[in-house]
N, C-alpha and C positions, 0 to 999 in steps of 0.2 A: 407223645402226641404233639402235634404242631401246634402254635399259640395266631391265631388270628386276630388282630385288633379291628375293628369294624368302626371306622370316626364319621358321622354322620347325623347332621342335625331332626332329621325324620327318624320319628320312634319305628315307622313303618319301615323303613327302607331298613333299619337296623334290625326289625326281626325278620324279616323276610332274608335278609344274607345271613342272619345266622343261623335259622334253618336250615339254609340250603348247606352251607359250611361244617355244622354240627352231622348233618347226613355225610357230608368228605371225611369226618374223622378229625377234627379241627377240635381243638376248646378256642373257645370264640370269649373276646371279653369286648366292653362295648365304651365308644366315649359320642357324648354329643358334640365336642366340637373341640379343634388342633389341642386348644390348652389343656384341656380331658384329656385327650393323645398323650401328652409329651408327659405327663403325672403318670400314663399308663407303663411308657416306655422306660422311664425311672424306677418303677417298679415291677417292669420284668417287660425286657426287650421281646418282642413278638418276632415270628418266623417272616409273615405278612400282616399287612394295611389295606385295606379298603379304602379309604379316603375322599370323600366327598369335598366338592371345590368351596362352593359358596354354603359360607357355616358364620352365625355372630360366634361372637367373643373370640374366635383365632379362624380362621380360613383356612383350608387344604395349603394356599402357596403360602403362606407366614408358617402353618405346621413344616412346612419342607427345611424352609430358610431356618428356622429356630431351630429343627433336629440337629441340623448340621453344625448349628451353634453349640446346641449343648449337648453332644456327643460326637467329639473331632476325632474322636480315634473310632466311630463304629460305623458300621457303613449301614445306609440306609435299608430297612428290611426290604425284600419286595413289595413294591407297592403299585397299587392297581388306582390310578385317579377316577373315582366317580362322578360323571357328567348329567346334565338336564339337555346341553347346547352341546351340538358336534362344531365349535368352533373350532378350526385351526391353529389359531392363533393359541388359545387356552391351551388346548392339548400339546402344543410345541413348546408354549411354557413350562407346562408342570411336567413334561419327560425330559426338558434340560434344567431341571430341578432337583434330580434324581426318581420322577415316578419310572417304574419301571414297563408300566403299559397303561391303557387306559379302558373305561367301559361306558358306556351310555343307558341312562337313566331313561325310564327303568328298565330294570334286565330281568331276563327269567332264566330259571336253572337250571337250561341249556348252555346260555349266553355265561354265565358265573363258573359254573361246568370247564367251560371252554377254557377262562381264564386261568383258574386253578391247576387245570391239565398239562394248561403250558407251565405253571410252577414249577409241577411235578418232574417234567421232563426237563428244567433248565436247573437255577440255583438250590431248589430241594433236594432234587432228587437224586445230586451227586453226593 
């Protein structure tokens, strides 16, 4: 079974994707924010990330930048950046950060659906 990390500082946004997640076939674990992330990733790298931007205590882009730090030989999992704002700018940051796509807050489990699909068909599914 595939390992989903869901890092989000809303308790709501974080059951709601893992619902939808756990319905894909997912074991979903949860962090509220990058520094929760990177404890989760230490102990036990996930397949994907959900990843919410703006979080206290670590943010989506310091989660990205510290991954990298502290695991230089592994490559970031798939990761999906969670937005509020469809800014450009943000979104062009955190996929030359290594996110691997982005979604816009909040999403429904069509929109979550979609993203995972494309998982499925890219780095999962080979």
């Amino acid at each position: 079974m595939k390992l989903c990390l869901i890092v989000d500082d809303s308790s709501v946004i974080r059951k709601v994707a893992n619902t939808i997640l756990t319905g894909l076939d997912y074991k979903v674990v949860e962090a509220e924010n990058g520094q929760k992330a990177i404890e989760h990733c230490e102990a036990q790298m996930p397949d994907a990330i959900l990843l919410d931007w703006h979080m206290p205590v670590m943010n989506g882009q310091d989660f990205l930048t510290i991954f990298k730090r502290t695991f230089p030989t592994t490559d970031l999992p798939w990761t999906i950046y969670a937005t509020t704002q469809n800014d450009p700018i943000d979104i062009s940051r955190a996929l030359s950060s290594g996110a691997t796509d982005y979604i816009i807050k909040p999403f429904n489990r069509d929109d979550l659906e979609k993203k995972f699909a494309k998982l499925e068909n890219t780095k999962l599914g080979k």
